[in-house]
C-alpha positions in Angstrom: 25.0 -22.3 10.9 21.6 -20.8 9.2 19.0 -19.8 11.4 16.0 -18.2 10.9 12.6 -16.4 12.0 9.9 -19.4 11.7 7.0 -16.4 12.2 8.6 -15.0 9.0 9.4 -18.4 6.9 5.4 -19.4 8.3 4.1 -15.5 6.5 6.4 -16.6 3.2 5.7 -20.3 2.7 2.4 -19.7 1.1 4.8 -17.4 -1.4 5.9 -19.3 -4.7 9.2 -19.5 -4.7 9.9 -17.5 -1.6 11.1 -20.3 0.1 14.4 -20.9 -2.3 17.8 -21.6 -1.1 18.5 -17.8 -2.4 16.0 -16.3 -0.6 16.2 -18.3 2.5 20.0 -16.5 2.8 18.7 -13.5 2.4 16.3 -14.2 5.3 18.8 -15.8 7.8 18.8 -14.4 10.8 22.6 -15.6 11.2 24.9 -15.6 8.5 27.7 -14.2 7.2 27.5 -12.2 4.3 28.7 -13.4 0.9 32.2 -12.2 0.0 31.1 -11.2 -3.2 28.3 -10.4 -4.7 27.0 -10.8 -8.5 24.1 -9.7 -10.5 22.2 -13.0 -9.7 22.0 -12.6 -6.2 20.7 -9.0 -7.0 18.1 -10.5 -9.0 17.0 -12.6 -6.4 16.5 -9.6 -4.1 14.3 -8.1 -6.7 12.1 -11.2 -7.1 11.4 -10.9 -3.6 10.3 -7.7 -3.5 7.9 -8.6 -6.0 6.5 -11.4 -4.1 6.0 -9.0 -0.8 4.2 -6.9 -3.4 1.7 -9.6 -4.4 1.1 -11.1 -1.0 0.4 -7.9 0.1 -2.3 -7.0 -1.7 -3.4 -10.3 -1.0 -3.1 -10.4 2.3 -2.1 -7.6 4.3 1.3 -6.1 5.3 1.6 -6.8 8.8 4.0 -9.4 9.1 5.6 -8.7 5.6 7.0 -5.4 7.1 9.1 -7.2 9.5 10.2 -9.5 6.2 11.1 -6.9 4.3 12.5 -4.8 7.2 14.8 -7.8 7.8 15.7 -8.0 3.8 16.7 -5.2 3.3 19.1 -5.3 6.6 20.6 -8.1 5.1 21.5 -6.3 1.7 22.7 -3.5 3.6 25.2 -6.1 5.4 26.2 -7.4 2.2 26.5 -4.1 0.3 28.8 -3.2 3.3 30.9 -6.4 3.7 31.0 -7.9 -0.4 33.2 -7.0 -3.1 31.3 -6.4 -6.5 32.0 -4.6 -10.1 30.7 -1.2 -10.4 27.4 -2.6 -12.6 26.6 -4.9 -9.9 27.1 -1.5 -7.9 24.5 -0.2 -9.0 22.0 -2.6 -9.8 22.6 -3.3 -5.9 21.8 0.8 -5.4 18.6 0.3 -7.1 17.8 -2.7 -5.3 18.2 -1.3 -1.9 16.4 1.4 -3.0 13.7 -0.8 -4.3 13.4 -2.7 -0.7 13.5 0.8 0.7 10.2 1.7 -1.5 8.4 -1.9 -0.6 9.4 -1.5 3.2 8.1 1.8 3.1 4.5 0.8 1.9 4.7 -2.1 4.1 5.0 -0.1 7.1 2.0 2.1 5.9 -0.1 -0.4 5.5 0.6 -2.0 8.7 -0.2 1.3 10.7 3.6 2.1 11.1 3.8 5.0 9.3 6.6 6.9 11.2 9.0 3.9 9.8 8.1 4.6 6.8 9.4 8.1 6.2 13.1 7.1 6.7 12.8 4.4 4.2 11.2 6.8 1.5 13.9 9.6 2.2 16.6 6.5 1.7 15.3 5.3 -1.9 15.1 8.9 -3.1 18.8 9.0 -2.1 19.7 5.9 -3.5 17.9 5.8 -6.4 19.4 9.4 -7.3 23.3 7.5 -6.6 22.0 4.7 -8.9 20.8 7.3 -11.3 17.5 5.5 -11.5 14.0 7.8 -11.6 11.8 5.0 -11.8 12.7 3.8 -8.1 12.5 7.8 -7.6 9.0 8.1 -8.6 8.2 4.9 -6.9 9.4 6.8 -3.5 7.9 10.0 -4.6 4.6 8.6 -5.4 4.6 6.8 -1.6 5.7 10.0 -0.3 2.4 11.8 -1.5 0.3 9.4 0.1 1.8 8.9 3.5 2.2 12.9 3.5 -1.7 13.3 2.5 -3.5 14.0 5.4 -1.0 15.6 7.8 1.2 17.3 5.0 -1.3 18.0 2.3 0.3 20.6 0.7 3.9 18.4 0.2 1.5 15.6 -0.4 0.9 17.5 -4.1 4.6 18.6 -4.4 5.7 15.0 -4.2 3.1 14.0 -6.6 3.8 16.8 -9.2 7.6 16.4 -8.7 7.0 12.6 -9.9 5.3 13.4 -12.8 8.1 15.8 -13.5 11.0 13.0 -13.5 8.4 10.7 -15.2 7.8 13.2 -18.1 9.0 11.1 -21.5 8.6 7.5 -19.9 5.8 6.9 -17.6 3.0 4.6 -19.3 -0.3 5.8 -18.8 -1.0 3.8 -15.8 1.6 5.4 -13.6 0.2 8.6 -14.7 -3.1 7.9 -13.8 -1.8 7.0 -10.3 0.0 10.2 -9.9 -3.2 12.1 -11.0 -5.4 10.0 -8.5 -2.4 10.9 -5.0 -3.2 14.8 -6.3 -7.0 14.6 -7.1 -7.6 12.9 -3.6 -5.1 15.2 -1.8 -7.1 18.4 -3.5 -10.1 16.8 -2.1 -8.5 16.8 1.5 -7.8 20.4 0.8 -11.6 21.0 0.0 -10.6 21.8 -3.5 -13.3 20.5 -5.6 -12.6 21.5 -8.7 -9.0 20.9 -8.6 -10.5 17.5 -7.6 -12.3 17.5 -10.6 -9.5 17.9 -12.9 -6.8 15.5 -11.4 -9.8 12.8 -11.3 -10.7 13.3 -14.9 -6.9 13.0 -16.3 -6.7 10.3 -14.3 -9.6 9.0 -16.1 -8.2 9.9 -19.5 -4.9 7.9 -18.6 -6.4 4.8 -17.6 -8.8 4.6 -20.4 -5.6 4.7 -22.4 -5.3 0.9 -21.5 -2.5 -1.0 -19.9 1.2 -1.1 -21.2 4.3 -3.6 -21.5 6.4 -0.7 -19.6 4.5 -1.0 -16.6 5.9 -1.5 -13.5 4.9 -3.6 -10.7 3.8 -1.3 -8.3 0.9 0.1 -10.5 -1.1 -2.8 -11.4 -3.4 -2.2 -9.1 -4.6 0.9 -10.7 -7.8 -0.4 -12.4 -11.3 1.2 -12.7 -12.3 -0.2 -9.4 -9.3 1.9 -7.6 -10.8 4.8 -9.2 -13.6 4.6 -8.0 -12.3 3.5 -4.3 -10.2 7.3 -4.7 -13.5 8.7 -5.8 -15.4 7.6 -2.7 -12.9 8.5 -0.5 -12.9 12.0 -2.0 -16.4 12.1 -1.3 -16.1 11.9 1.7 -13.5 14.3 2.5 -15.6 16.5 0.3 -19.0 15.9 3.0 -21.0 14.0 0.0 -21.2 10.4 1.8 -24.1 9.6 -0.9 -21.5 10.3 -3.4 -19.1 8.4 -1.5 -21.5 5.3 -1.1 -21.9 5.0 -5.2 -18.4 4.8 -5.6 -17.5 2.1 -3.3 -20.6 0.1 -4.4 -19.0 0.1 -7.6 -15.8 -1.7 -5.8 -17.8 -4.0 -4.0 -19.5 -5.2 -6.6 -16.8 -5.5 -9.0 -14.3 -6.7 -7.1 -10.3 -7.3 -8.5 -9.5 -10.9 -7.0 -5.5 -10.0 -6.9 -6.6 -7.2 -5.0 -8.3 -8.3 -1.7 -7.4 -6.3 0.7 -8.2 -2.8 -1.3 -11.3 -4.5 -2.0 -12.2 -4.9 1.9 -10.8 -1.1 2.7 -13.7 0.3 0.3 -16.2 -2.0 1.4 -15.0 -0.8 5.4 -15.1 2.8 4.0 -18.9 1.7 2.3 -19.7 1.2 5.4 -18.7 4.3 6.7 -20.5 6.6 3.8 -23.8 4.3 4.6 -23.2 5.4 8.7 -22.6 8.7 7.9 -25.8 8.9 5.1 -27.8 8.3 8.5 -28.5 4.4 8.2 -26.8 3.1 11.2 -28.7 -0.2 10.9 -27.8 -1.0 7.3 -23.8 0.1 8.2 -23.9 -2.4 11.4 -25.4 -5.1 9.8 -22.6 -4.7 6.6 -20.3 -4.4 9.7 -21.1 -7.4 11.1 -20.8 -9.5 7.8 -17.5 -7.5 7.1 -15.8 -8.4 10.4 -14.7 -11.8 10.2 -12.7 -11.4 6.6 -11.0 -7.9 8.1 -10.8 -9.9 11.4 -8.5 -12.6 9.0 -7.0 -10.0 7.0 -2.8 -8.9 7.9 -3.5 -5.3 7.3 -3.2 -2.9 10.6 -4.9 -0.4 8.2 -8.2 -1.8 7.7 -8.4 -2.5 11.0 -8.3 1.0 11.8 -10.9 1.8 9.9 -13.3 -1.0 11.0 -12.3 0.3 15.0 -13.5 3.8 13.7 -16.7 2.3 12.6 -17.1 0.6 15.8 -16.2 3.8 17.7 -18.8 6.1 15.9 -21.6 3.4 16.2 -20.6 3.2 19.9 -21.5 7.1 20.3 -25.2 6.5 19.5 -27.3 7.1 22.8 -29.6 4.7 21.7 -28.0 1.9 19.7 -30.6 0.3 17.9 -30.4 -4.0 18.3 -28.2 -4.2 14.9 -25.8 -2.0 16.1 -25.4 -3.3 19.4 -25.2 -6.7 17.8 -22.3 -5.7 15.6 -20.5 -3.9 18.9 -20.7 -6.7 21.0 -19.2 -9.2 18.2 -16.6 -6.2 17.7 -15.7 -6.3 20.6 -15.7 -10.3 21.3 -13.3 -10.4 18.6 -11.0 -8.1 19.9 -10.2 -9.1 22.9 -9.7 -12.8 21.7 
């Protein structure tokens, strides 16, 4: 008999789709694995991945880890126990490799990051068995950003060694992205002007406007992620005025499909405005900011919001706004 995770079917009912008979057997938590396996049901694996991509920058990753986690187990079973031609063979590959990549992100977004390094290191594999780059510069380009702040250096190999493989095929968008993990990560390394250059060709390849070869994973990259990896750039660089523009320019333009990037500026606004020396104006956007993080899935901005909170709480004389925004903080936390 079919059993499964209600918290998880609960997370994927407000997905179209998600709640199929196809994908409700890859989310069984008991069930044997097919005997064989055919492009179809590889498909359907890939149409899930794509959901967990959407609802996550909807929503947040926290419980959509776990999904995809669990997914990918499942696929693993069935890679292991099915028979299948070699095509199907390697679609599946690429699949796995694909849940690998979205698993990975999942987990980085959810504040899980040491997950998320094994998952990477298995779609680079995979996707070199399957002989499939773009699932390799998908991993690649995740690698640079989990690698950033402790691994800066790697960070920019990672980056540069998917814009290697990508050389002949990538649209502009994907380039732009790969420009944006290195200019931020020379930011991080106090390199300005190598700053400076990634940003601009980053620039240069998003004005060169969107493409039918783009993947999935880099629609996000619009003008308003540019300027969210200017501000944050900024800030590494110790120009919190700088920083503030930027994410203004986010807030204020905000990309609907995009929610949750759009409240991680608006959190990192916040910060720039603290750190610019107006701790009043940065707890009152606080306060107005806390209840949509507070209703958001992502273990990431919340981080950032409990830095917020933490720095504001340093103050030997918090002013009434921010001991307003502290005391609803921390009512809300300890719910």
């Amino acid at each position: 008999m079919v059993t499964t995770d209600r918290r998880q079917f609960s997370t994927l009912a407000a997905l179209a789709g998600v709640t199929s008979a196809a994908h409700r057997e890859l989310l069984a938590e008991f069930v044997d694995p097919p005997s064989t396996i055919g492009m179809e049901q590889v498909r359907v694996a890939c149409t899930l991945v794509n959901e967990l991509r959407q609802a996550d920058a909807a929503v947040g990753a926290n419980e959509l880890c776990d999904v995809a986690v669990q997914v990918h187990s499942r696929l693993l079973s069935w890679a292991a126990n099915a028979r299948y031609s070699r095509e199907v063979g390697d679609a599946l590959q690429s699949a796995l490799a694909d849940l690998a990549v979205e698993a990975a992100w999942l987990a980085i977004d959810s504040e899980r990051r040491a997950t998320a390094r094994p998952y990477l290191n298995e779609a680079i594999t995979r996707a070199r068995i399957a002989d499939d780059p773009q699932v390799e510069v998908r991993a690649l380009t995740h690698l640079a950003l989990l690698m950033r702040e402790a691994q800066p250096i790697e960070s920019l190999h990672c980056a540069e060694a998917a814009l290697r493989t990508s050389a002949g095929w990538a649209t502009p968008r994907l380039r732009s992205l790969l420009h944006l993990r290195r200019a931020h990560t020379f930011a991080v390394l106090n390199d300005a002007s190598g700053y400076e250059r990634a940003m601009a060709k980053a620039r240069h390849e998003l004005d060169r406007g969107p493409h039918d070869d783009d993947q999935g994973f880099v629609h996000f990259v619009n003008n308003q992620e540019v300027q969210g990896i200017r501000g944050l750039s900024y800030l590494c660089l110790g120009q919190p005025g700088r920083a503030a523009d930027a994410f203004r320019v986010v807030t204020t333009d905000p990309s609907p499909a995009h929610r949750r990037n759009q409240l991680l500026y608006s959190v990192h606004l916040i910060d720039a405005t603290r750190q610019q020396g107006d701790v009043n104006q940065a707890a009152r956007m606080a306060l107005d900011a806390l209840p949509a993080v507070s209703m958001l899935r992502s273990q990431r901005v919340a981080r950032h919001l409990a830095g917020v909170r933490a720095n504001l709480g340093r103050l030997e004389r918090p002013t009434a706004a921010v001991q307003q925004f502290t005391r609803a903080y921390d009512q809300q936390v300890t719910r």
